[in-house]
Backbone as JSON, one array per atom type, in Angstrom:
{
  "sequence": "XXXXXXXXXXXXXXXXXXXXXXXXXXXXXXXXXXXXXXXXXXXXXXXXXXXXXXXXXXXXXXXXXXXXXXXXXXXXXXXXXXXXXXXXXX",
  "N": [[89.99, 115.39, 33.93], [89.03, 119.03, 33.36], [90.67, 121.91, 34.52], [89.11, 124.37, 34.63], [88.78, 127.11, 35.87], [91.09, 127.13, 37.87], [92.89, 126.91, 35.59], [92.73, 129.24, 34.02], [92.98, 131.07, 36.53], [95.36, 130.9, 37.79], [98.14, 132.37, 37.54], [97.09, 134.85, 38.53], [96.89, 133.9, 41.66], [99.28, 133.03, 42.18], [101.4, 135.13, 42.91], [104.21, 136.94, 43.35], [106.83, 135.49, 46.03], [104.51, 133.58, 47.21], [103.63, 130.84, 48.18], [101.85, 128.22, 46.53], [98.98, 126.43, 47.44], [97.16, 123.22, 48.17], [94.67, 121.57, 49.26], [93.14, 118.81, 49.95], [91.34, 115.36, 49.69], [93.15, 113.31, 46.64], [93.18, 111.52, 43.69], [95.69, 108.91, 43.08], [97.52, 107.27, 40.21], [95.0, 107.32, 38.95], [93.7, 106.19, 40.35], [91.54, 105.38, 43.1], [92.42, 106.3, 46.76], [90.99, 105.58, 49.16], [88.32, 103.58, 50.27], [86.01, 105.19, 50.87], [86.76, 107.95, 49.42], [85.9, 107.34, 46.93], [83.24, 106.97, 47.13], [82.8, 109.12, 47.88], [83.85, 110.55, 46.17], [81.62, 109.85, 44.0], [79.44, 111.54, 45.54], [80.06, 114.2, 45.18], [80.13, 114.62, 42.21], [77.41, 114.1, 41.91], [75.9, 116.22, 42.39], [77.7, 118.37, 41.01], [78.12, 117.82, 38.03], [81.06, 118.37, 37.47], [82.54, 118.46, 38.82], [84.21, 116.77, 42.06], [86.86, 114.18, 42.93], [90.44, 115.37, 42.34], [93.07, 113.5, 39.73], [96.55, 113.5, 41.3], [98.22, 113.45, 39.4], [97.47, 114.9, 36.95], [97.46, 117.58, 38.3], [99.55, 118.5, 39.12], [101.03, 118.29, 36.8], [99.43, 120.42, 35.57], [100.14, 122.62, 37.53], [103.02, 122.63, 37.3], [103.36, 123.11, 34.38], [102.26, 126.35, 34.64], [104.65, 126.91, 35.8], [105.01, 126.31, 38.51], [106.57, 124.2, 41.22], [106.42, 121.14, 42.85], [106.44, 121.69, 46.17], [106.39, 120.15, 49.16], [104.48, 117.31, 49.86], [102.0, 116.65, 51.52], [100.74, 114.23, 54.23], [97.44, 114.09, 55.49], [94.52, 114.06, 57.74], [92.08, 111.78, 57.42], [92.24, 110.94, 54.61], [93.01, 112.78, 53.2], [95.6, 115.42, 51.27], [97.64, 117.92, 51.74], [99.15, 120.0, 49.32], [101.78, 121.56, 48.19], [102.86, 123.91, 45.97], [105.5, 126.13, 44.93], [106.73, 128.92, 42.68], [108.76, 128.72, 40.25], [112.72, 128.82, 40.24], [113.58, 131.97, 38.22]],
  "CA": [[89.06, 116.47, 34.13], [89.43, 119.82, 32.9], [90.37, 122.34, 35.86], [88.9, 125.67, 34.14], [89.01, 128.02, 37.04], [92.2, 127.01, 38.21], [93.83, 127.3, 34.94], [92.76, 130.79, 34.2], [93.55, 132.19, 37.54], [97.43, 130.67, 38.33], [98.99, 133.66, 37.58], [96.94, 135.53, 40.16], [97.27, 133.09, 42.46], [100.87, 132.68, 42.78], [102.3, 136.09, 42.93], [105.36, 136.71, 43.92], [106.9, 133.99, 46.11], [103.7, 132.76, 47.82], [103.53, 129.65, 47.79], [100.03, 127.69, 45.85], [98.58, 125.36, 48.6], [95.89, 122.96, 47.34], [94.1, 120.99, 50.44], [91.73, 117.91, 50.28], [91.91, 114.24, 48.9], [93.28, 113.46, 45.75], [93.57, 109.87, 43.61], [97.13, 108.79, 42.47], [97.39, 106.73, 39.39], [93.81, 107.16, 38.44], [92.96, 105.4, 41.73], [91.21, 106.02, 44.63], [93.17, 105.66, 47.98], [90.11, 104.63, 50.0], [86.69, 103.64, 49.15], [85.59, 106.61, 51.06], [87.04, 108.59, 48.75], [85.09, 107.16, 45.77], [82.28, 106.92, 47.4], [82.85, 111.46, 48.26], [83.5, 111.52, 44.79], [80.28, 110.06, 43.58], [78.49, 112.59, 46.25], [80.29, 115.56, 44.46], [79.58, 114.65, 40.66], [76.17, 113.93, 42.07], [76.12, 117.66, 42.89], [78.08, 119.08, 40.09], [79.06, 116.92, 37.16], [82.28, 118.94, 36.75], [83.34, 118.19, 40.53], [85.22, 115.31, 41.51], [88.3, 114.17, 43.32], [90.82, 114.78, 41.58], [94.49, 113.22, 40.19], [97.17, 114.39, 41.45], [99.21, 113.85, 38.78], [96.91, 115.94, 36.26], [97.04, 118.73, 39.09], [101.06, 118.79, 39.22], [100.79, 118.62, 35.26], [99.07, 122.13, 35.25], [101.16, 123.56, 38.42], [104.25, 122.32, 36.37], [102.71, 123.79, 32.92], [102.23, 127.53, 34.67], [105.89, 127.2, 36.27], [105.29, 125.97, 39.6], [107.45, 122.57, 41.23], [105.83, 120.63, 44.41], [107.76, 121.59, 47.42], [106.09, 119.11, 50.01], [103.06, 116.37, 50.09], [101.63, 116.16, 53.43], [99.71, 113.32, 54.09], [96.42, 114.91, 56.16], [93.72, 113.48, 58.17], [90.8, 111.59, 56.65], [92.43, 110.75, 54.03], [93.66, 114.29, 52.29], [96.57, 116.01, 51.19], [98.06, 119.1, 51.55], [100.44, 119.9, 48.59], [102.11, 123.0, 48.29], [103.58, 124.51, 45.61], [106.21, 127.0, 44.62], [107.72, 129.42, 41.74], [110.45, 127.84, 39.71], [113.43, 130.23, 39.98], [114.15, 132.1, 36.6]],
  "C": [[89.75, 117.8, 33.89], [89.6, 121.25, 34.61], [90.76, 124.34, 35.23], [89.11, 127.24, 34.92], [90.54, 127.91, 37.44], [93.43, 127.46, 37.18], [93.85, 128.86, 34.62], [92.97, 132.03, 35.6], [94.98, 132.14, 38.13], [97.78, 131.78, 38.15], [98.98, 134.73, 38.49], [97.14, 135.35, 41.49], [98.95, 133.03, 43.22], [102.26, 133.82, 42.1], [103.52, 136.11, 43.69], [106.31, 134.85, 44.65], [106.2, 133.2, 47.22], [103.2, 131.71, 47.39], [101.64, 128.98, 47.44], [99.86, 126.36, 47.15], [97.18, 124.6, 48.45], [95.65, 121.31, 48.42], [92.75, 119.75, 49.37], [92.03, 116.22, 49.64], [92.24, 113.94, 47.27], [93.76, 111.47, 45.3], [95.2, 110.06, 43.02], [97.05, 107.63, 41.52], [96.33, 106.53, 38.98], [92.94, 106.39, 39.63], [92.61, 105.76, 42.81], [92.02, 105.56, 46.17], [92.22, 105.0, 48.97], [88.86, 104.3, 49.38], [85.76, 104.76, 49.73], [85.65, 107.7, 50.24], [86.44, 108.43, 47.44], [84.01, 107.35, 45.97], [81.98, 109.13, 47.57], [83.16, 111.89, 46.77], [82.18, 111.32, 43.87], [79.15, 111.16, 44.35], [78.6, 113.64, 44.94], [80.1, 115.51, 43.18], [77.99, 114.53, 40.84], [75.78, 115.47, 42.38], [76.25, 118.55, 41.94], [78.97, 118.03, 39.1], [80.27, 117.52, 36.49], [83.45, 118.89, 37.86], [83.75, 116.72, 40.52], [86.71, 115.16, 42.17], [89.52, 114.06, 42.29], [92.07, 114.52, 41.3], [95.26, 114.23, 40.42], [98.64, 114.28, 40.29], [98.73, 115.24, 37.64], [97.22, 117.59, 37.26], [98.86, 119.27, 39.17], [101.81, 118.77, 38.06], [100.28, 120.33, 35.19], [99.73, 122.85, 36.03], [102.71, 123.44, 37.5], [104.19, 123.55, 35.14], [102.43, 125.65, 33.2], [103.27, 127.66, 35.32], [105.9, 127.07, 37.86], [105.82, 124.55, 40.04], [106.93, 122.54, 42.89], [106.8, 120.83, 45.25], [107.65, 120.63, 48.11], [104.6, 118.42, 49.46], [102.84, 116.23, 51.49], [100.47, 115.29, 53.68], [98.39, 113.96, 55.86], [95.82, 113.84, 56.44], [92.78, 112.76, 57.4], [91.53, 111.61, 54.93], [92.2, 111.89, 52.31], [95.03, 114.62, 52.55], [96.61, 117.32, 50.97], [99.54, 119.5, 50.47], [101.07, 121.49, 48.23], [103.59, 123.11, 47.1], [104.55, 125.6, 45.49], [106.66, 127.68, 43.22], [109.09, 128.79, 40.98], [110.61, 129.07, 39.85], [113.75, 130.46, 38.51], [114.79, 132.77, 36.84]]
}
C-alpha cells in the first residue's frame, strides 16, 4: 500500500531530533498477527479503500528511505505496536 500522506510530510515530521512515533497494529511478513486484526482491517477498507493495517516492513522501508532507523518496538495492548523512530546521525 502506498502511504501518500506520510511520504510527503517526513521531513516535517521529524525535525530536529524528535523522535517519529507510529502507534496501532501492524502485520509482519504480509501476515496478520491475530484474526482480530484482519477482521479491523476489513472494517477500515470497508470505510476507506486506501486504509488498512499496515506492514511493518513497508513502513520501516519508507522511515529507512527518508533517513530514519527503528530505535524500539513495543509490543502494546490489543494487539498494537508502538515503534519509534529516530534521525540517522550524519
Amino acid at each position: 500500500m502506498l502511504f501518500n500522506s506520510e511520504r510527503n510530510n517526513h521531513q516535517t515530521v521529524t525535525t530536529g531530533s524528535t523522535p517519529l512515533c507510529i502507534y496501532g497494529p501492524f502485520n509482519f511478513y504480509g501476515e496478520f498477527t491475530s484474526a482480530s486484526n484482519a477482521q479491523f482491517d476489513l472494517w477500515l477498507k470497508g470505510r476507506d479503500k486506501n486504509s488498512g493495517i499496515r506492514d511493518f516492513e513497508a513502513v520501516n522501508t519508507l522511515a529507512t528511505s527518508a533517513g530514519l532507523s527503528l530505535l524500539t518496538d513495543h509490543t502494546m495492548p490489543a494487539n498494537n505496536r508502538l515503534l519509534v523512530f529516530v534521525k540517522n546521525n550524519q
